[in-house]
Every structure is written in C-alpha cells, then in structure tokens.
PyMOL Python script that loads the backbone (N, CA, C, O; Angstrom):
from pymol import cmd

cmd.read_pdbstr("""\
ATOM      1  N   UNK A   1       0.852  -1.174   0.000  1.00  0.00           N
ATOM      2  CA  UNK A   1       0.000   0.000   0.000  1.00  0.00           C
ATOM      3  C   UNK A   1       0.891   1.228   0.000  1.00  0.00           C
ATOM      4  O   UNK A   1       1.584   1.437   0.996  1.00  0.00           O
ATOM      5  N   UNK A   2       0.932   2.058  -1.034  1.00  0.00           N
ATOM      6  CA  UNK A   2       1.588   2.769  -1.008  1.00  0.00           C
ATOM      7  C   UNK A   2       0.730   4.340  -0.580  1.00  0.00           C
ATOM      8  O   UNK A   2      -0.256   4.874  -1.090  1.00  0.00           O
ATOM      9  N   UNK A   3       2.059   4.949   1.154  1.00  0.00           N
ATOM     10  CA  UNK A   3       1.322   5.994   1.405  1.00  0.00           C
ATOM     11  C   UNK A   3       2.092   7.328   0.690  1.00  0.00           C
ATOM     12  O   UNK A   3       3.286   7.618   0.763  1.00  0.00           O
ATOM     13  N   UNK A   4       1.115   7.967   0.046  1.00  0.00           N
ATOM     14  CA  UNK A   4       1.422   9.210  -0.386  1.00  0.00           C
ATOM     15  C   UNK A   4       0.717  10.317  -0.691  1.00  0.00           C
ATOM     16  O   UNK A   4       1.081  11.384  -1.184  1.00  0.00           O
ATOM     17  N   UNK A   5      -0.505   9.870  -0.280  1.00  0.00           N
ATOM     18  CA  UNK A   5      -1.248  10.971   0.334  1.00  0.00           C
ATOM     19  C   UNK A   5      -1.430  11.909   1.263  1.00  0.00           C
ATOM     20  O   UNK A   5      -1.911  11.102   2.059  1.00  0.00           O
ATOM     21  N   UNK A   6      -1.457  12.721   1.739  1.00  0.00           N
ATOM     22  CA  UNK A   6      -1.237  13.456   2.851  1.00  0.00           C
ATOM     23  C   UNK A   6      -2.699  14.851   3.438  1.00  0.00           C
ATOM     24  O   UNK A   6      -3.449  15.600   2.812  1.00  0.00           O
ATOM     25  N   UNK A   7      -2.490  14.605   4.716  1.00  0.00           N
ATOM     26  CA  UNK A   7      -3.482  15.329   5.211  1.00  0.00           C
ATOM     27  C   UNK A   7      -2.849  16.529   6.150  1.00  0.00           C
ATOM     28  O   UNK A   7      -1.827  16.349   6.811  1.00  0.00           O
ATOM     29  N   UNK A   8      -3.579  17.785   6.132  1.00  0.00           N
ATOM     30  CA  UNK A   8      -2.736  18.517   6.936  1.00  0.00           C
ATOM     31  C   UNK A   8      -4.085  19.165   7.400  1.00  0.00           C
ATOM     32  O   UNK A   8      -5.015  19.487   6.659  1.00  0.00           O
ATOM     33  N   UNK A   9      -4.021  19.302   8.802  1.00  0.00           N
ATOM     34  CA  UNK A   9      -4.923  20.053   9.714  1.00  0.00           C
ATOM     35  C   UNK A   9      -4.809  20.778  10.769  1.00  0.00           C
ATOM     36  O   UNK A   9      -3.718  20.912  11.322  1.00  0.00           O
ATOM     37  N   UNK A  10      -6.037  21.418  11.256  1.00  0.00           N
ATOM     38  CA  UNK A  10      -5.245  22.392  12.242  1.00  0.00           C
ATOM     39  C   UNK A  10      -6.311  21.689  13.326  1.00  0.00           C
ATOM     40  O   UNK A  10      -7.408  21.240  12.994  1.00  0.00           O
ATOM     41  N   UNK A  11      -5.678  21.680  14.931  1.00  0.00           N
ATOM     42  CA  UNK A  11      -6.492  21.394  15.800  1.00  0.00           C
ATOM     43  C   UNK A  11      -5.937  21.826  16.945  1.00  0.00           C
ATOM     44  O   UNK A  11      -4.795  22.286  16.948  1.00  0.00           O
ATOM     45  N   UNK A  12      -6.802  21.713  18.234  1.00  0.00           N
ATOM     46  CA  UNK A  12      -6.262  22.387  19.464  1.00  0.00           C
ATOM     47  C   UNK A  12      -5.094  21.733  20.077  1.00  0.00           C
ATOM     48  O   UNK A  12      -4.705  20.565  20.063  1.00  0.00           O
ATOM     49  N   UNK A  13      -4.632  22.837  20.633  1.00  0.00           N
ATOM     50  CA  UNK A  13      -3.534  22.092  20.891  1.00  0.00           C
ATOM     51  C   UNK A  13      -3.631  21.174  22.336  1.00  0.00           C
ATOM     52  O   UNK A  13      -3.188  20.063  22.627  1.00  0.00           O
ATOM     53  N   UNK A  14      -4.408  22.163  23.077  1.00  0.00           N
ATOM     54  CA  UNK A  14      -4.623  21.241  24.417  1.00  0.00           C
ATOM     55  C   UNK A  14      -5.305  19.327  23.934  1.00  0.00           C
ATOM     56  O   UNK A  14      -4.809  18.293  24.381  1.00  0.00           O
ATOM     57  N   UNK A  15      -6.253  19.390  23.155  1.00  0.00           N
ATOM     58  CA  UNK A  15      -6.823  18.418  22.398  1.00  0.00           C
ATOM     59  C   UNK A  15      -5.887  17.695  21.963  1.00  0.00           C
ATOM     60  O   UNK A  15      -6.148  16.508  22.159  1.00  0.00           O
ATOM     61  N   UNK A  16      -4.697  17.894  21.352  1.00  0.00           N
ATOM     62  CA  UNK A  16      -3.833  16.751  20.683  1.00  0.00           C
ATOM     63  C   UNK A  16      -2.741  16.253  21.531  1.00  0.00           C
ATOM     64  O   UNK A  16      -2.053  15.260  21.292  1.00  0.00           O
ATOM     65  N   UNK A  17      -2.619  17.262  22.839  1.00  0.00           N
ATOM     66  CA  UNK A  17      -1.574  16.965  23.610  1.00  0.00           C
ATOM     67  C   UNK A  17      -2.319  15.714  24.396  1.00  0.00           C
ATOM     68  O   UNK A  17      -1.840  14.637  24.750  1.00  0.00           O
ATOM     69  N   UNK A  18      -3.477  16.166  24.525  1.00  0.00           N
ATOM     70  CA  UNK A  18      -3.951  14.751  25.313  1.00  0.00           C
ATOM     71  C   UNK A  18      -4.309  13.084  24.926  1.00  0.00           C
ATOM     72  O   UNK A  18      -4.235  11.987  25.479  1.00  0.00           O
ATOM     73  N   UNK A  19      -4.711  13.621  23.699  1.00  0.00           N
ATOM     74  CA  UNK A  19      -4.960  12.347  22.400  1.00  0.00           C
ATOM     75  C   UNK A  19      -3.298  11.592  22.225  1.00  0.00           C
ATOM     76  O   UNK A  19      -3.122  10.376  22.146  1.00  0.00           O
ATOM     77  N   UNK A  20      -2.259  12.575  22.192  1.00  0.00           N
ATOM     78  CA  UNK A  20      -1.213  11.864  21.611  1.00  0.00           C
ATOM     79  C   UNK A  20      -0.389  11.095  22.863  1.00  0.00           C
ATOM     80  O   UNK A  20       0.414  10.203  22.591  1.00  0.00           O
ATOM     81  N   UNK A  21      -0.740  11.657  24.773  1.00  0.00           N
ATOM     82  CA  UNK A  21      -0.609  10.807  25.689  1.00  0.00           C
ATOM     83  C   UNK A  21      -1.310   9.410  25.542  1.00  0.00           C
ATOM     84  O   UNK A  21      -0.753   8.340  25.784  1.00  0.00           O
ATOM     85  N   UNK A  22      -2.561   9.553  25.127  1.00  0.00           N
ATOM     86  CA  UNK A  22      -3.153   8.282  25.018  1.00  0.00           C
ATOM     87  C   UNK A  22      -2.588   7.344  23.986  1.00  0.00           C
ATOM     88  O   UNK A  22      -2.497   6.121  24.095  1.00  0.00           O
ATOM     89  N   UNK A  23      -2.205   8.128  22.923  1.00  0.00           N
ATOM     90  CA  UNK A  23      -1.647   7.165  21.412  1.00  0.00           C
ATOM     91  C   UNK A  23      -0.538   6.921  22.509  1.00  0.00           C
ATOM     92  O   UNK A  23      -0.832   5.828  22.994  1.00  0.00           O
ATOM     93  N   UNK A  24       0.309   7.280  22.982  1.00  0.00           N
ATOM     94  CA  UNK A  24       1.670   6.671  23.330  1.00  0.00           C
ATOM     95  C   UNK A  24       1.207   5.707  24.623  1.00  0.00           C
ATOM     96  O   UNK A  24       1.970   4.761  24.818  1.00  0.00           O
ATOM     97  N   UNK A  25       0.411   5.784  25.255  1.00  0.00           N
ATOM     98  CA  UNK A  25       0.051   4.746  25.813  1.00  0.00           C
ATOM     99  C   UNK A  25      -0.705   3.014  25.465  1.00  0.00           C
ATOM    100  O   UNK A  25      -0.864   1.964  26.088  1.00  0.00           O
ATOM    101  N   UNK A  26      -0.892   3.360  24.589  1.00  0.00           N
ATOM    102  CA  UNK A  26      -1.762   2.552  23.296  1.00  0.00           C
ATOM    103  C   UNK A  26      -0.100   2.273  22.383  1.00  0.00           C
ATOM    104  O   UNK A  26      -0.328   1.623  21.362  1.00  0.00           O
ATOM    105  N   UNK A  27       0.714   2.454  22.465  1.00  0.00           N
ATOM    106  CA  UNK A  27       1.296   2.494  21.661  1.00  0.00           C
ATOM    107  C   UNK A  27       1.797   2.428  20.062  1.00  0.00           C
ATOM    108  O   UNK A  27       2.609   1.742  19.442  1.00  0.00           O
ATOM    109  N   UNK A  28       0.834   3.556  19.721  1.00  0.00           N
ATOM    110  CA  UNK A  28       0.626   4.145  18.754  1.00  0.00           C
ATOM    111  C   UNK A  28       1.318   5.834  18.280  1.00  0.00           C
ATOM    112  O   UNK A  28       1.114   6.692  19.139  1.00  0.00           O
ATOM    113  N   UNK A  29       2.027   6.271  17.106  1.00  0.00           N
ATOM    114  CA  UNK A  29       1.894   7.114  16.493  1.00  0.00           C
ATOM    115  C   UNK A  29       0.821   8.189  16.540  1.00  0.00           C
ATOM    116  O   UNK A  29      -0.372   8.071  16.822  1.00  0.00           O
ATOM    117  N   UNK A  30       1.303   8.931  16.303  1.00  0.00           N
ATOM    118  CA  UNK A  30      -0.411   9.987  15.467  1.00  0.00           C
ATOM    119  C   UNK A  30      -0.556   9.580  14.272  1.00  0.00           C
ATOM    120  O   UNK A  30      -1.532   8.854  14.081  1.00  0.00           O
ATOM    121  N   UNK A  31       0.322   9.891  13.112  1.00  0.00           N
ATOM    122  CA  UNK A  31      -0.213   8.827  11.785  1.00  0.00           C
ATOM    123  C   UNK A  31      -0.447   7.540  11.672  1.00  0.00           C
ATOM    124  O   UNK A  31      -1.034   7.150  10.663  1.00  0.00           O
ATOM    125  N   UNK A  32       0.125   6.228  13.089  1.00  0.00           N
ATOM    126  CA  UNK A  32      -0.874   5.631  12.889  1.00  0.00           C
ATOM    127  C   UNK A  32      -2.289   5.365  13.619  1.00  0.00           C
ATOM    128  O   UNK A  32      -3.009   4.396  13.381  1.00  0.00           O
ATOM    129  N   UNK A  33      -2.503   6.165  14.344  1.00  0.00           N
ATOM    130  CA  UNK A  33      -3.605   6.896  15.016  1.00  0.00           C
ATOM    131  C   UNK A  33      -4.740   7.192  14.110  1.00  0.00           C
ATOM    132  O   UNK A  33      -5.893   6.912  14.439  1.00  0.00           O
ATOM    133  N   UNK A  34      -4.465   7.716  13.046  1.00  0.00           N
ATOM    134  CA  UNK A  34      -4.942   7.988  12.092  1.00  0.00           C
ATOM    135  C   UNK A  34      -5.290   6.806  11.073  1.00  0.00           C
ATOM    136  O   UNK A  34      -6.298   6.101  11.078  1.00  0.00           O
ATOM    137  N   UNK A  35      -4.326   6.771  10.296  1.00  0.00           N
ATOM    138  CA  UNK A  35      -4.912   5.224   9.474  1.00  0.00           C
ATOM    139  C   UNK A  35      -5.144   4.137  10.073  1.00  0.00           C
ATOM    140  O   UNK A  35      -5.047   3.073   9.462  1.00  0.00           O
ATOM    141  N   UNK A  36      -5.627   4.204  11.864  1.00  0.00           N
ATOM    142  CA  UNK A  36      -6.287   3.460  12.023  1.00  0.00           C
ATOM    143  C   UNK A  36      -8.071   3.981  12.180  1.00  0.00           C
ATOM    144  O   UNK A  36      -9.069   3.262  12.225  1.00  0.00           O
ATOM    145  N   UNK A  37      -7.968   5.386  12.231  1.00  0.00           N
ATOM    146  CA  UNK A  37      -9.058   5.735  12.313  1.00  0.00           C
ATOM    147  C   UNK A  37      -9.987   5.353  10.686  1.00  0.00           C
ATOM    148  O   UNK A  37     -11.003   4.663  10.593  1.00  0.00           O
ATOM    149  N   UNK A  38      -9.451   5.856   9.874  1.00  0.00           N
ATOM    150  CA  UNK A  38      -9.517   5.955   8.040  1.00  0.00           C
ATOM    151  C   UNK A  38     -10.243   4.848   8.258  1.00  0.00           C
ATOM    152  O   UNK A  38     -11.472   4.793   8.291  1.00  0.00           O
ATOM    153  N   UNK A  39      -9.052   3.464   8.491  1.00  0.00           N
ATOM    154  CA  UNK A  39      -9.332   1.695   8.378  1.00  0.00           C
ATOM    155  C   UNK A  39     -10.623   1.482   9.000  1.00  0.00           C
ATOM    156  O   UNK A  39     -11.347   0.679   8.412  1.00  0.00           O
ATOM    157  N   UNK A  40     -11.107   2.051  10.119  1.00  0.00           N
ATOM    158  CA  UNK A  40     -12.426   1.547  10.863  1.00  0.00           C
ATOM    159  C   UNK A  40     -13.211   2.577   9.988  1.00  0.00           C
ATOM    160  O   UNK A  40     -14.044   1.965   9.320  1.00  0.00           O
ATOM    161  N   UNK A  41     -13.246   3.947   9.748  1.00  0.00           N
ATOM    162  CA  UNK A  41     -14.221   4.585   8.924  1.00  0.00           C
ATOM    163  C   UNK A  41     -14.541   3.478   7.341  1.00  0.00           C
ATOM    164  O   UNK A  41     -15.623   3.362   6.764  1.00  0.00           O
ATOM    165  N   UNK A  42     -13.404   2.898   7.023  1.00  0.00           N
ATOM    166  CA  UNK A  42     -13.503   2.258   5.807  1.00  0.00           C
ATOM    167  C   UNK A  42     -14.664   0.684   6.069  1.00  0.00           C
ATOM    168  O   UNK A  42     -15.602   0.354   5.343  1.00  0.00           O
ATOM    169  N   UNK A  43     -14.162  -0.025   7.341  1.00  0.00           N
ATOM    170  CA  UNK A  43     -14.888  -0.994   7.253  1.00  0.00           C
ATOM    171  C   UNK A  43     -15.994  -0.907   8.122  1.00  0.00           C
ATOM    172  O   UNK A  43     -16.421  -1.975   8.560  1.00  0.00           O
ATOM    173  N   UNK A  44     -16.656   0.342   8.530  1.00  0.00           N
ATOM    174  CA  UNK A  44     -17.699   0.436   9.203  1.00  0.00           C
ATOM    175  C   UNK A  44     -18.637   1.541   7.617  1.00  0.00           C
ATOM    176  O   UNK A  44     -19.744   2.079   7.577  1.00  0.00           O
ATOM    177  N   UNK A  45     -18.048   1.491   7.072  1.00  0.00           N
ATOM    178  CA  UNK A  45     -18.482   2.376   6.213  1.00  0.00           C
ATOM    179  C   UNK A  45     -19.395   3.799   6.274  1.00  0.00           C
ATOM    180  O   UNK A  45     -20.286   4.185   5.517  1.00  0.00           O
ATOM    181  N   UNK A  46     -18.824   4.409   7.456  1.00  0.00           N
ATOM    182  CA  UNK A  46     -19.431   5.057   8.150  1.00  0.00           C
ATOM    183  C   UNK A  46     -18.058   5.746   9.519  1.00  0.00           C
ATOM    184  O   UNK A  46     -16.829   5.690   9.558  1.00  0.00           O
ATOM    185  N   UNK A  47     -19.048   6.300  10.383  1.00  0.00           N
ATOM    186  CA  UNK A  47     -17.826   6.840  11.156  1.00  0.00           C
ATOM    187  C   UNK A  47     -18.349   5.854  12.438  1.00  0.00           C
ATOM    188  O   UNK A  47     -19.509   5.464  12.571  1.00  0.00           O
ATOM    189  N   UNK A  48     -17.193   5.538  13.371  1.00  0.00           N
ATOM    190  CA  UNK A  48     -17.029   4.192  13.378  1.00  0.00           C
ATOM    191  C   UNK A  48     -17.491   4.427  15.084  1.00  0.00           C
ATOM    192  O   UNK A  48     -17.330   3.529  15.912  1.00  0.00           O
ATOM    193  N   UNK A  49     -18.057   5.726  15.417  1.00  0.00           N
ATOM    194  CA  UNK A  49     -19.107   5.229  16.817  1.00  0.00           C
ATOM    195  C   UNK A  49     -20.090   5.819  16.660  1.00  0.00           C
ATOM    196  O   UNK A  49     -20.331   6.372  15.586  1.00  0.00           O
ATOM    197  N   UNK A  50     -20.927   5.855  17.710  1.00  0.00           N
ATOM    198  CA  UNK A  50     -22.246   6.834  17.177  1.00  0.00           C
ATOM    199  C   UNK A  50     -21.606   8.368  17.340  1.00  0.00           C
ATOM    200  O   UNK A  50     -20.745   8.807  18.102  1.00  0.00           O
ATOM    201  N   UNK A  51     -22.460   9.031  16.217  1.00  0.00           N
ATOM    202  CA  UNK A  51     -22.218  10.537  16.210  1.00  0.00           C
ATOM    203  C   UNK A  51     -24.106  11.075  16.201  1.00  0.00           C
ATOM    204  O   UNK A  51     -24.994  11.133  15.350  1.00  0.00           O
ATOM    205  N   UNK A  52     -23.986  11.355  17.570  1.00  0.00           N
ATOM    206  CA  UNK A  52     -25.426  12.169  17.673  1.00  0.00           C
ATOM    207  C   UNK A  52     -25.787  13.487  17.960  1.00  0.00           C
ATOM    208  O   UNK A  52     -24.888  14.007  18.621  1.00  0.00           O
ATOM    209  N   UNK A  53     -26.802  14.323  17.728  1.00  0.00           N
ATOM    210  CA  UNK A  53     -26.829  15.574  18.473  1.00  0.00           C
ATOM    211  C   UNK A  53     -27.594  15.482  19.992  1.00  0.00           C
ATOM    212  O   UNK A  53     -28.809  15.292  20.046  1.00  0.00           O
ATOM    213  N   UNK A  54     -26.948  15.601  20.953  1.00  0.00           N
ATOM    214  CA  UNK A  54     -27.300  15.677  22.298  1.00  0.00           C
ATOM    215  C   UNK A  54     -28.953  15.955  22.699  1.00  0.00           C
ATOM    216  O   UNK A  54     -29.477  16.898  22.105  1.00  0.00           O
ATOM    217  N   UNK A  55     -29.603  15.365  23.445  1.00  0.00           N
ATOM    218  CA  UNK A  55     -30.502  15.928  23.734  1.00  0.00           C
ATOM    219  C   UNK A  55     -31.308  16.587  24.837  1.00  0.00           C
ATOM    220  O   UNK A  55     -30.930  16.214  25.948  1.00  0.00           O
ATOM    221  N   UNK A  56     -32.191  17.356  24.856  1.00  0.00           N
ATOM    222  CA  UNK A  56     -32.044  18.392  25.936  1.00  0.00           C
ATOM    223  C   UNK A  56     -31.739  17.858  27.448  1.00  0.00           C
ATOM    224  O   UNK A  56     -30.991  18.595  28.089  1.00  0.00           O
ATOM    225  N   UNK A  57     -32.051  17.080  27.888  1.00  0.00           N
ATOM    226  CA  UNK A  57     -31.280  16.669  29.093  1.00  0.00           C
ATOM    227  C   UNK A  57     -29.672  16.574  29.179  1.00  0.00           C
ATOM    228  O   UNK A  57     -28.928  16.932  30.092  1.00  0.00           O
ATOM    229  N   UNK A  58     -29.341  15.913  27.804  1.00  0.00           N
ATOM    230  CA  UNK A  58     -27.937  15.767  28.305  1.00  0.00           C
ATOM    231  C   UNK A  58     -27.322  17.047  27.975  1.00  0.00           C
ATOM    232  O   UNK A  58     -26.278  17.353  28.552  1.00  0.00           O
ATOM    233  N   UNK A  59     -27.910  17.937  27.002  1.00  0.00           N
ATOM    234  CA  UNK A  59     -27.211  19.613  26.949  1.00  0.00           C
ATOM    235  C   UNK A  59     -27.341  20.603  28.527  1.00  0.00           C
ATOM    236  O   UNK A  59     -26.603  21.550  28.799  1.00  0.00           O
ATOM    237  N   UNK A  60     -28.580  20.022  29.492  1.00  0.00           N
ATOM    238  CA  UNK A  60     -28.531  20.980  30.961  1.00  0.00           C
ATOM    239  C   UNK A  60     -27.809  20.292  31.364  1.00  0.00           C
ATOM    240  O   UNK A  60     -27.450  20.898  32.374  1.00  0.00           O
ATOM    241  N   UNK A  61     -26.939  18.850  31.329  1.00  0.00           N
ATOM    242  CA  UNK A  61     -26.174  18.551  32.345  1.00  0.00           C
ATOM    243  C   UNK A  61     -24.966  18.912  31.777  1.00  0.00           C
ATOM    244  O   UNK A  61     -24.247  19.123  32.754  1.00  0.00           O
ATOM    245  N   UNK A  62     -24.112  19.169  30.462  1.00  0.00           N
ATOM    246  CA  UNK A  62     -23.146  19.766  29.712  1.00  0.00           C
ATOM    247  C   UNK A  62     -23.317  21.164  30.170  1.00  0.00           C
ATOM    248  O   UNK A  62     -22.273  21.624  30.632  1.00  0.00           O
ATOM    249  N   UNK A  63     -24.479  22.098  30.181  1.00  0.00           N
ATOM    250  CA  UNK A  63     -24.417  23.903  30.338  1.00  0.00           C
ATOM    251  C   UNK A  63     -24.102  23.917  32.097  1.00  0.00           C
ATOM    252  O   UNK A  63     -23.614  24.938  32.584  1.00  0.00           O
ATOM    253  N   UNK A  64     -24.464  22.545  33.109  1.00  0.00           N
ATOM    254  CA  UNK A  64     -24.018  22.587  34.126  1.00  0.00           C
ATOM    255  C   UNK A  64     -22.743  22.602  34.075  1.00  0.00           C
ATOM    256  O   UNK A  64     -22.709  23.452  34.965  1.00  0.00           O
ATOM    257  N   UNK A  65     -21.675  22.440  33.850  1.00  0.00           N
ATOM    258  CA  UNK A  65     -20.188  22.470  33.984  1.00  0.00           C
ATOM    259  C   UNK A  65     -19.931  23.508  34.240  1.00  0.00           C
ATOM    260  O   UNK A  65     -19.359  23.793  35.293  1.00  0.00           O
ATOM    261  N   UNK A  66     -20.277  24.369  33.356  1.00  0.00           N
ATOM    262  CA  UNK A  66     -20.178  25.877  33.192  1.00  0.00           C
ATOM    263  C   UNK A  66     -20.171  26.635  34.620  1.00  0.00           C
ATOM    264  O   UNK A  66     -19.110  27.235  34.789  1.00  0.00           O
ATOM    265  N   UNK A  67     -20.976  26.746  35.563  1.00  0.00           N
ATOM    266  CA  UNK A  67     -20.991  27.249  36.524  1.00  0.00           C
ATOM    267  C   UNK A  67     -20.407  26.103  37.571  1.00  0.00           C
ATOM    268  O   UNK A  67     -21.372  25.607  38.152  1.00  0.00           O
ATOM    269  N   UNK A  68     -19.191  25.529  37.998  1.00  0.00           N
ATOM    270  CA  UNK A  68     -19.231  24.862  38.741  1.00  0.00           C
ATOM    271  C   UNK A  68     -19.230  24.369  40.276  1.00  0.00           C
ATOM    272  O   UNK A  68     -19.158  23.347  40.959  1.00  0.00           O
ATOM    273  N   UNK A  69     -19.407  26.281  40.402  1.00  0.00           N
ATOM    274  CA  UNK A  69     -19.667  26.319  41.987  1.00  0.00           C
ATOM    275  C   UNK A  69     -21.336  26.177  42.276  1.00  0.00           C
ATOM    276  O   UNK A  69     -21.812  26.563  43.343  1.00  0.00           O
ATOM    277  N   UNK A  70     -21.978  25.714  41.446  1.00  0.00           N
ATOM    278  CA  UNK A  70     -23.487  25.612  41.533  1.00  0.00           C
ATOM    279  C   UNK A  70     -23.744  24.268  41.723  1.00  0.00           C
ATOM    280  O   UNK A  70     -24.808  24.042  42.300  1.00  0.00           O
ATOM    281  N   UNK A  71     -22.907  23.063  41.324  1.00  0.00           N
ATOM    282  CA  UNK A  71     -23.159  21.721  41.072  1.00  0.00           C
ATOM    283  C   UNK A  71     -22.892  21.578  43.335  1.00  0.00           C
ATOM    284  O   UNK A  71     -22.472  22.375  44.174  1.00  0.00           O
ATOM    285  N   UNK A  72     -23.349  20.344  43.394  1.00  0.00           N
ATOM    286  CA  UNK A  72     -23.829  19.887  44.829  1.00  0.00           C
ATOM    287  C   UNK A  72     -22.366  19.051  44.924  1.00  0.00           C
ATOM    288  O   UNK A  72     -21.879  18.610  43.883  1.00  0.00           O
ATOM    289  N   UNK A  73     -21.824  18.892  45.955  1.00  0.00           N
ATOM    290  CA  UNK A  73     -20.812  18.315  46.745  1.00  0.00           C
ATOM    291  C   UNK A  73     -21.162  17.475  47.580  1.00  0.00           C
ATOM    292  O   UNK A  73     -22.282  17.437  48.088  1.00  0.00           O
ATOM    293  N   UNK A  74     -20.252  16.717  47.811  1.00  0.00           N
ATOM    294  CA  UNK A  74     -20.496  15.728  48.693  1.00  0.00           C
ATOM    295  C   UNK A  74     -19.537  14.896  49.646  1.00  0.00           C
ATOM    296  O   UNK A  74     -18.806  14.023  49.179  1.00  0.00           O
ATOM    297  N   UNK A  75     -19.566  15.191  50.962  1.00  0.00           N
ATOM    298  CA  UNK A  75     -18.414  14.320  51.464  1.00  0.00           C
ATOM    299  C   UNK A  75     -17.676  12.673  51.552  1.00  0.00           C
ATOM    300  O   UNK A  75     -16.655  12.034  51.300  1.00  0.00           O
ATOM    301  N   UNK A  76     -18.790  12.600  52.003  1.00  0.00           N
ATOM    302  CA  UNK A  76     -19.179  10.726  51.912  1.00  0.00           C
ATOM    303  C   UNK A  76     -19.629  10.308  50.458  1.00  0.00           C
ATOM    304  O   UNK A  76     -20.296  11.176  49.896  1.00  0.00           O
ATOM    305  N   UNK A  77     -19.338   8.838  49.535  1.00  0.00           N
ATOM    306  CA  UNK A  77     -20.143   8.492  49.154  1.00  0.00           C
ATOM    307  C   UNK A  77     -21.342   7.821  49.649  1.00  0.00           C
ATOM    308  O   UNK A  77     -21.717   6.944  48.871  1.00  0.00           O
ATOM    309  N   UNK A  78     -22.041   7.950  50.663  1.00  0.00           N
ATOM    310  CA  UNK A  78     -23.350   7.565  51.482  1.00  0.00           C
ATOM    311  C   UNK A  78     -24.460   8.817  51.010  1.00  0.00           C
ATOM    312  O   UNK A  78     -25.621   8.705  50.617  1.00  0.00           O
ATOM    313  N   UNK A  79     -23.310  10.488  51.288  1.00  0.00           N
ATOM    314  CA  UNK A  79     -23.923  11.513  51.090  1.00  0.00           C
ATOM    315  C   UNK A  79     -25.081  11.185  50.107  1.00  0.00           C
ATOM    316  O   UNK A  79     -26.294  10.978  50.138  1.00  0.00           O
ATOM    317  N   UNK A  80     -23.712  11.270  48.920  1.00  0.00           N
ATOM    318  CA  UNK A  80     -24.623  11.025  47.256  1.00  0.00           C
ATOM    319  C   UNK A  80     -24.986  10.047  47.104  1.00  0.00           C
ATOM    320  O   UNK A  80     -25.473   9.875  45.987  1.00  0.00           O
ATOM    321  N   UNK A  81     -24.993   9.071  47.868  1.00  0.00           N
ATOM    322  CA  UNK A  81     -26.095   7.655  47.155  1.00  0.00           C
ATOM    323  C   UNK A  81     -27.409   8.282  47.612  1.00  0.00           C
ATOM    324  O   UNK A  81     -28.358   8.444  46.845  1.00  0.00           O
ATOM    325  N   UNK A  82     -27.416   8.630  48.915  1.00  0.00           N
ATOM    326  CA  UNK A  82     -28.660   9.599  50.118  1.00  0.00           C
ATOM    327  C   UNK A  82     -29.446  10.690  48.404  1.00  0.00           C
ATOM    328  O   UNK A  82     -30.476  10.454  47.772  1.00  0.00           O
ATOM    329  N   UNK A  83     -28.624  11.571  48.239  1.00  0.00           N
ATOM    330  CA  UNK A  83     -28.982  12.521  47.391  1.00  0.00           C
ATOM    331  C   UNK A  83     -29.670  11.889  46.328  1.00  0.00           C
ATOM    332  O   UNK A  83     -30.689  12.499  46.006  1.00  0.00           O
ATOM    333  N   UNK A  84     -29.438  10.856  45.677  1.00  0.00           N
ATOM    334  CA  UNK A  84     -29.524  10.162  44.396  1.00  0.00           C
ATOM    335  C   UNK A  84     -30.453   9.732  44.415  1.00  0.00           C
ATOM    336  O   UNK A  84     -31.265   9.955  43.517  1.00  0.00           O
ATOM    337  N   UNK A  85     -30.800   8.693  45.763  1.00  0.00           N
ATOM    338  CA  UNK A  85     -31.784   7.739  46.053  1.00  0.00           C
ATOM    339  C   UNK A  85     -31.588   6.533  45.696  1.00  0.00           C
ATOM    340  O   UNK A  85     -32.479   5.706  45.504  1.00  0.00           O
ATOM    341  N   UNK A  86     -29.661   6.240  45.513  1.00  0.00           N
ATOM    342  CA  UNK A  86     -29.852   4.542  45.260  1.00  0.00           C
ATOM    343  C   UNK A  86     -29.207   4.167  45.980  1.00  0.00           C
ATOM    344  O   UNK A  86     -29.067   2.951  46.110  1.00  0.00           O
TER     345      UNK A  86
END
""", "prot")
cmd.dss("prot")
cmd.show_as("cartoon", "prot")
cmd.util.cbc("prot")
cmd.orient("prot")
C-alpha cells in the first residue's frame, strides 16, 4: 500500500496533547492513530461510533459544567447515594 497521500490540519492544541498521551500509551503514532481511524471509517463504512446531536437533558447537564460552583458536593459516598436515592 503505497502511502502518499497526505493530510494537513489544524487542531487544538490542548486536544492533541492529550490524544497523543493516550496514542503513546496505546502504543501508537499519530499517523498511525490515524490510518487506524480511516481503516475503521472504511470498514464500518461510516464513522465508526455513534455521532449524535445531544438531547435536551444531556445539553442541561453539559451547560451545568459551566458554573461549577453551583453543582452539589459531597463528602461521603453515602452523602450522594442519600442525594440520588440509590
């Protein structure tokens, strides 16, 4: 298989610093990080987990982050099972 195609992109940097800890833990490259991504887009023929748009529940618990001195604390896990109800 000859590679000689090439892709060039721009992405965050905080984002790739963390992706490329994981590739080196995985022990993987970023390019082959990549043509392994391509390979599963190829034989899933498709993109290779679900890609959905969120829905309104899970977007108020995402806009919760945002303020995070508003979210509830807890000392014990007894606290939050108590809070939860399980």
């Amino acid at each position: 298989m000859s590679k000689s195609d090439r892709i060039n992109t721009r992405i965050d940097v905080g984002l790739k610093k963390r992706a490329v800890k994981i590739f080196d833990r995985l022990g993987l490259t970023e390019a082959e990080a990549i043509r392994l991504f391509y390979a599963q887009v190829e034989l899933h023929q498709g993109i290779p987990f679900p890609v959905t748009v969120p829905n309104t529940t899970t977007i108020a618990a995402l806009n919760e982050t945002n303020e995070p001195e508003k979210l509830p604390s807890f000392k014990t896990f007894r606290a939050l099972r108590n809070h939860t109800g399980v």
